[in-house]
BADOTOR-218691 format. One record per residue (C-alpha): residue in one letter; x, y, z. Coordinates in steps of 0.5 Angstrom, whole numbers. Example, Ala and Ser with C-alpha at 12.3 -4.5 7.8 and 13.67 -1.06 7.14 Angstrom:
2
['A', [25, -9, 16]]
['S', [27, -2, 14]]
% end
This chain:
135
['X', [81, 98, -49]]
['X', [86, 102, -44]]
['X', [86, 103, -38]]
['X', [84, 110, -38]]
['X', [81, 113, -30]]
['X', [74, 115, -30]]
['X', [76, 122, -30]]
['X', [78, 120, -37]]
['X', [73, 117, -39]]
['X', [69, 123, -38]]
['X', [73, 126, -41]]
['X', [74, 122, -48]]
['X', [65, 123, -47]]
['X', [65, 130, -48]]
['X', [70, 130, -54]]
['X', [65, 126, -58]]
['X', [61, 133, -57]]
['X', [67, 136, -60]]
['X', [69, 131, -66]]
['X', [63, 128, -66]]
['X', [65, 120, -67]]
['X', [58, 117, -64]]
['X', [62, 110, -65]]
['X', [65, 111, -59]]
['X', [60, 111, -53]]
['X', [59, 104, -54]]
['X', [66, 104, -51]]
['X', [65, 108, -46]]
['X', [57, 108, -44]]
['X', [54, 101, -41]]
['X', [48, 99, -47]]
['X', [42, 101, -40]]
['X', [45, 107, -39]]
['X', [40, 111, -35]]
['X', [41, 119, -35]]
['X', [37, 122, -29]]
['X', [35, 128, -31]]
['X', [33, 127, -38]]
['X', [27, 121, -38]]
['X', [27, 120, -45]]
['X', [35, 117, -44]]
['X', [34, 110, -42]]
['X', [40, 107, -47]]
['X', [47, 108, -51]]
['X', [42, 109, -57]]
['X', [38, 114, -53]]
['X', [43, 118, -51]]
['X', [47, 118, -58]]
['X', [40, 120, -61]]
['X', [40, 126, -56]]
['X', [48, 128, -57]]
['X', [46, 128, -65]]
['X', [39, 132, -64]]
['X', [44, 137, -60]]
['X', [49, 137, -66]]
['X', [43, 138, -70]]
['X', [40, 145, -66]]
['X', [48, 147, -65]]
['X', [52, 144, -71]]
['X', [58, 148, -68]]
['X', [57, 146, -60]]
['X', [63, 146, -57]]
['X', [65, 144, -49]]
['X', [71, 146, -44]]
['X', [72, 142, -38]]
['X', [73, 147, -33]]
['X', [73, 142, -27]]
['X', [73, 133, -26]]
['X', [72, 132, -19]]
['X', [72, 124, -17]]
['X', [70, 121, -11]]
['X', [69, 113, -11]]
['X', [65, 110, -17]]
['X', [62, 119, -19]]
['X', [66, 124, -23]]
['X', [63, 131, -22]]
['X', [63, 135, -28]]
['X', [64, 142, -30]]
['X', [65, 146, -36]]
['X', [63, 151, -42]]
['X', [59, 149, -48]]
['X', [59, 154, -53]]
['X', [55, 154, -60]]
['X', [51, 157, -66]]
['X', [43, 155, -66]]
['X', [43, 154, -73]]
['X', [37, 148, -72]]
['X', [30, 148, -68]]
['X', [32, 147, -60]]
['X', [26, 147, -55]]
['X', [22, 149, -60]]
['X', [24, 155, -62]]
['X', [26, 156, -69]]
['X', [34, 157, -71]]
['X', [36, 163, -69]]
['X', [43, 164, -72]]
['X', [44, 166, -65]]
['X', [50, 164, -61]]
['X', [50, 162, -54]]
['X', [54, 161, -48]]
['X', [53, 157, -42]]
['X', [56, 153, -35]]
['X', [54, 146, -34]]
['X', [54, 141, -29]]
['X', [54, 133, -29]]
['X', [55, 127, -24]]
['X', [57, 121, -28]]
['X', [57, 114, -24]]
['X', [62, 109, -27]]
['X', [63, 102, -27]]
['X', [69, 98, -30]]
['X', [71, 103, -34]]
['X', [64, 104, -37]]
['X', [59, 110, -35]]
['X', [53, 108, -33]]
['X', [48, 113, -30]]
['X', [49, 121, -30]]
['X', [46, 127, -27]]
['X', [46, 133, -31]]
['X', [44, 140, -30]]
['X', [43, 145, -37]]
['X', [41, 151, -36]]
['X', [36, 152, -40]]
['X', [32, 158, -38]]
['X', [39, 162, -40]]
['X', [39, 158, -46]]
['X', [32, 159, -49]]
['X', [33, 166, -47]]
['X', [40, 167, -51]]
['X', [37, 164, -57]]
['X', [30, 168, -56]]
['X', [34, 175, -57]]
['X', [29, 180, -61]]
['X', [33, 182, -66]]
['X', [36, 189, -67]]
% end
């Protein structure tokens, strides 16, 4: 593996949102990666498992980094997701709707591995995207 900086490794993380290659969070996650904000993400498997529900509800998901900001072993994230709700999300069945938010991130890494993260989705913008009445 290359020496790639933390923030590149953040990076290449949101990439798989856009290229879908599962695979290669086994290079960049830790095998106990712990997401905060997310209980049922205990794992590399579980946070695959979430990414793949995530392309299920938003096949066309994609993510801008709008800013890296790194300070000791964190990388703050924020960005841009956009997408098509073409499968069941939070509950609510497809709507075909398209949405567009900002999210927010803290990722702790060691040895060129992610192994924690702190996230913020804003879901109330979210459902209320895809619960539009229809016209």
């Amino acid at each position: 593996m290359s020496d790639l900086t933390n923030k590149e490794i953040v990076a290449v993380f949101f990439e798989i949102y856009n290229n879908k290659d599962y695979q290669a969070m086994y290079r960049y996650f830790v095998p106990n990666y712990y997401d905060h904000s997310l209980p049922q993400v205990r794992s590399i498997e579980d946070a695959i498992a979430i990414l793949k529900k995530t392309h299920a509800s938003f096949p066309d998901i994609q993510v801008r980094i709008d800013d890296l900001i790194e300070e000791d072993n964190k990388v703050v994230f924020r960005g841009r997701f956009t997408g098509t709700q073409l499968g069941e999300f939070a509950g609510f069945p497809p709507s075909g709707l398209r949405v567009e938010f900002e999210a927010l991130e803290i990722f702790k890494l060691e040895n060129q591995k992610i192994t924690a993260s702190w996230g913020y989705w804003p879901m109330t913008e979210i459902i209320r995207q895809i619960n539009q009445p229809s016209v």
